[in-house]
C-alpha positions in Angstrom: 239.9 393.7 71.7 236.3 395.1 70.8 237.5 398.3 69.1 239.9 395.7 66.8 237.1 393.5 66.4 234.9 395.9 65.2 237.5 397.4 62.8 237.8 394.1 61.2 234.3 393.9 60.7 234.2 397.1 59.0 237.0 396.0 57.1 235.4 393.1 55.8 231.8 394.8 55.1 234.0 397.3 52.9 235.7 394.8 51.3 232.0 393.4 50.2 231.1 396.6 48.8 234.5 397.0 46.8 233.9 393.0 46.0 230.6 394.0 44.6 231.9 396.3 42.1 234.1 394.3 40.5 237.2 393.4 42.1 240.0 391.8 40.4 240.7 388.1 42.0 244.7 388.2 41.4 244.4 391.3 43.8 244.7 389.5 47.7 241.9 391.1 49.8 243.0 392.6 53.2 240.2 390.0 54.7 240.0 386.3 53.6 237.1 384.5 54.8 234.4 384.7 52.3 234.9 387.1 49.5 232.0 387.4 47.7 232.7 389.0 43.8 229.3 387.6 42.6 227.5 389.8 45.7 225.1 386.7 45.9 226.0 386.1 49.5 223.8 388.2 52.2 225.5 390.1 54.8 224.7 388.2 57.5 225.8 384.8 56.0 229.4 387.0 55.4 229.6 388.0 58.8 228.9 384.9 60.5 231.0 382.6 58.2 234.1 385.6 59.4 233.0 385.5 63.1 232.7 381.5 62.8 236.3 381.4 60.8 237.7 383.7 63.5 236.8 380.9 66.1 237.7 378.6 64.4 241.5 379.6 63.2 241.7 380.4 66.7 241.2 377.0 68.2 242.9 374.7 64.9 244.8 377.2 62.7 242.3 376.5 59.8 239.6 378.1 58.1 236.5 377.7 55.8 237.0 379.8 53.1 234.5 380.7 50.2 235.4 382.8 47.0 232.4 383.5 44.6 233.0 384.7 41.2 230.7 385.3 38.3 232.9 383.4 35.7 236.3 381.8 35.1 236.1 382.5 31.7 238.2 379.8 29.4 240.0 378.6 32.7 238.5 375.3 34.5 237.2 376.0 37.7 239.8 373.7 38.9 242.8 375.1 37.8 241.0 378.8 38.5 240.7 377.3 42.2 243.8 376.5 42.5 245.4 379.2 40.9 243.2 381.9 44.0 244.5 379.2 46.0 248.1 379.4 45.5 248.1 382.8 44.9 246.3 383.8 48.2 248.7 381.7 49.9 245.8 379.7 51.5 247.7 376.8 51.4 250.0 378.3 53.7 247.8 379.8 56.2 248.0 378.8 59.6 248.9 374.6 59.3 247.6 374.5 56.1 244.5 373.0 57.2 242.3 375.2 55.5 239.2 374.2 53.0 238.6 376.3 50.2 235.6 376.6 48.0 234.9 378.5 44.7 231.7 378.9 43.2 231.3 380.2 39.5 227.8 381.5 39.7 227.2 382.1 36.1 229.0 379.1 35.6 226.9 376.9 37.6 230.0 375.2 38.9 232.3 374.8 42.0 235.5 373.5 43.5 236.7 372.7 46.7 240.5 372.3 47.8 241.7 370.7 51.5 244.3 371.9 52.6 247.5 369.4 53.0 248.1 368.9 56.7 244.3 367.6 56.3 243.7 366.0 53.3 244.3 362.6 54.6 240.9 363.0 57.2 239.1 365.4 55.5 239.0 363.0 51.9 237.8 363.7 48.6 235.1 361.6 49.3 234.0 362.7 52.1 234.2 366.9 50.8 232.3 365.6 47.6 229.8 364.2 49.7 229.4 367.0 52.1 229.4 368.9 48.4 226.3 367.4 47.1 224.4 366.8 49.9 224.7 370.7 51.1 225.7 372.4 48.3 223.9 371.2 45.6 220.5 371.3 46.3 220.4 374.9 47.1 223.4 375.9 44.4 221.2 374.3 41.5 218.1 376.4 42.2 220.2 379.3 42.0 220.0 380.2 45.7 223.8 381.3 46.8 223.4 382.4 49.9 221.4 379.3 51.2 223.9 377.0 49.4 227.1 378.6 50.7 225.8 378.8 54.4 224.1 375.2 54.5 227.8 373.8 53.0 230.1 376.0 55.4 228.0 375.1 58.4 228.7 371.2 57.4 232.3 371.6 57.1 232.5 373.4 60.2 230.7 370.3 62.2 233.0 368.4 60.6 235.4 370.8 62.0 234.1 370.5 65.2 234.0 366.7 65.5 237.6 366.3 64.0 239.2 368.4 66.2 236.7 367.7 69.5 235.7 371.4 69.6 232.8 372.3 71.1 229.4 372.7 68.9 229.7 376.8 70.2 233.0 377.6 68.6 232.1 376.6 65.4 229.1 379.1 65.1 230.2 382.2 67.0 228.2 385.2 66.0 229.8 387.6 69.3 233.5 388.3 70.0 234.4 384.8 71.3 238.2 385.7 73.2 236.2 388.8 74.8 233.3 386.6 76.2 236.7 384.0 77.5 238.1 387.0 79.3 234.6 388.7 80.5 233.6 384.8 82.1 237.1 384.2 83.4 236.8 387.7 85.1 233.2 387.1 86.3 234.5 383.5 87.8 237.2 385.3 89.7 235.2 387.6 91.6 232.3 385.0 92.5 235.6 383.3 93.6 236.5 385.9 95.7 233.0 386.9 97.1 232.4 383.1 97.9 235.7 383.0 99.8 234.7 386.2 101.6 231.7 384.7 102.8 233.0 381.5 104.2 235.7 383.7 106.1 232.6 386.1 107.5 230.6 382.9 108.4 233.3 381.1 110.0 234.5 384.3 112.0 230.7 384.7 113.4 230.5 381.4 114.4 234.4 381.6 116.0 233.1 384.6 118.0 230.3 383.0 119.2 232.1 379.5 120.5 234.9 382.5 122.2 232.0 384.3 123.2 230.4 381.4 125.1 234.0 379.8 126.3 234.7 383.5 128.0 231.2 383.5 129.8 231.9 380.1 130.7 234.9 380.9 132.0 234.0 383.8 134.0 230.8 382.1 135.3 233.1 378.8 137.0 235.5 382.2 138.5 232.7 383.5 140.0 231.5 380.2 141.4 234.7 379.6 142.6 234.7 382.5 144.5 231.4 381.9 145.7 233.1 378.9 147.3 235.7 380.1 148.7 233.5 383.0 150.4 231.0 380.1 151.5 234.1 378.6 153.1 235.4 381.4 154.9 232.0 382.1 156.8 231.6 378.5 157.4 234.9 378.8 158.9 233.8 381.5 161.4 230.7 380.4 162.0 230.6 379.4 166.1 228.4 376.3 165.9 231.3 375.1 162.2 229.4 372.4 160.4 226.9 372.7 157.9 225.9 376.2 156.5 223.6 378.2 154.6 224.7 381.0 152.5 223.1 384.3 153.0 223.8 387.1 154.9 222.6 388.7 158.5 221.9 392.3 158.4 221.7 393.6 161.8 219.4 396.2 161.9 220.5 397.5 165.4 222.2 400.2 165.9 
């Protein structure tokens, strides 16, 4: 799982670099997460928005995709949107509960699209307001990067809240299915080591009480016998009645 992990990530980071120099947007890229043709968006920002999206599609099917080109030349941004859209098959991925967002850097514009099994939640209102509160800002002053983490991390809490995650699987930056199976693992051998321990302690302390019942045991034999020796010289004794117990050595020949 780490070794295909890992060659995603490569994957992606090449994509970036093949991105950068001027990939053609009607060509589907191997990864879609966040494809960055403007190369505006840091590396770090691209591989936590993947490792976050990863989470993410795992646990609803959906992810929060963002597309940066330089221009959309004498197309609208919206129909330019929709046409990456459709022909990424976005709107098909997983439940088609995936949110898209374009930005036209040299543009200054952007788009977003909500994906239809989530549309009715996830309303125009409410992505235009996560727009301008998150995106704006940081998209006016010309700082991409900021802008397209602030407004993915938003989504992704709303995300998070629609869908009752919790606040970890929306921001993942490890190999979250690894660190499932490592844990579950880790809880199965303090499982067994705890187990182990209760059956040591309760052994020692069922050897002792056996212990202790067979030195009882053998103590009340040996008084018994005591008795019945007391008993028998008693018995012989000439004068009968009461006796002591010890015993007469006669030291004559």
């Amino acid at each position: 799982m780490k070794k295909l992990k890992c060659l995603c990530l490569v994957m992606l980071l090449l994509s970036f670099q093949t991105l950068a120099l001027g990939a053609d947007v009607s060509e589907i890229p191997d990864v879609i997460s966040v494809n960055d043709y403007s190369s505006v968006i840091s590396d770090n920002t691209k591989i936590f928005i993947y490792n976050s999206n990863e989470a993410l599609f795992d646990s609803t099917d959906s992810k929060i995709i963002f597309v940066t080109v330089p221009t959309t030349g004498q197309t609208p941004v919206d129909e330019y949107a929709r046409q990456v859209y459709r022909s990424w098959g976005i709107g098909s991925m997983g439940d088609s509960s995936s949110t898209f967002v374009l930005l036209a850097t040299e543009d200054m514009e952007y788009w977003a699209i909500v994906g239809d099994h989530l549309s009715s939640a996830l309303t125009r209102e409410t992505i235009e307001e996560l727009l301008v509160k998150y995106m704006e800002p940081d998209f006016a002053a010309g700082n991409f990067d900021s802008a397209v983490k602030n407004t993915f991390i938003a989504i992704s809490d709303w995300y998070t809240g629609h869908y009752n995650l919790s606040a970890n699987n929306a921001e993942s930056d490890s190999e979250p299915a690894d660190n499932k199976k490592e844990n579950a693992s880790g809880s199965v051998i303090w499982n067994v080591i705890k187990a182990l321990i209760v059956v040591a302690v309760i052994s020692c302390i069922g050897y002792i009480i056996i212990r202790r019942q067979l030195r009882l045991y053998a103590f009340e034999q040996r008084k018994r016998q005591r008795i019945q020796s007391y008993r028998k010289y008693s018995s012989r004794s000439p004068g009968g009645g009461d006796y002591e117990y010890f015993e007469f050595y006669d030291t004559k020949d």
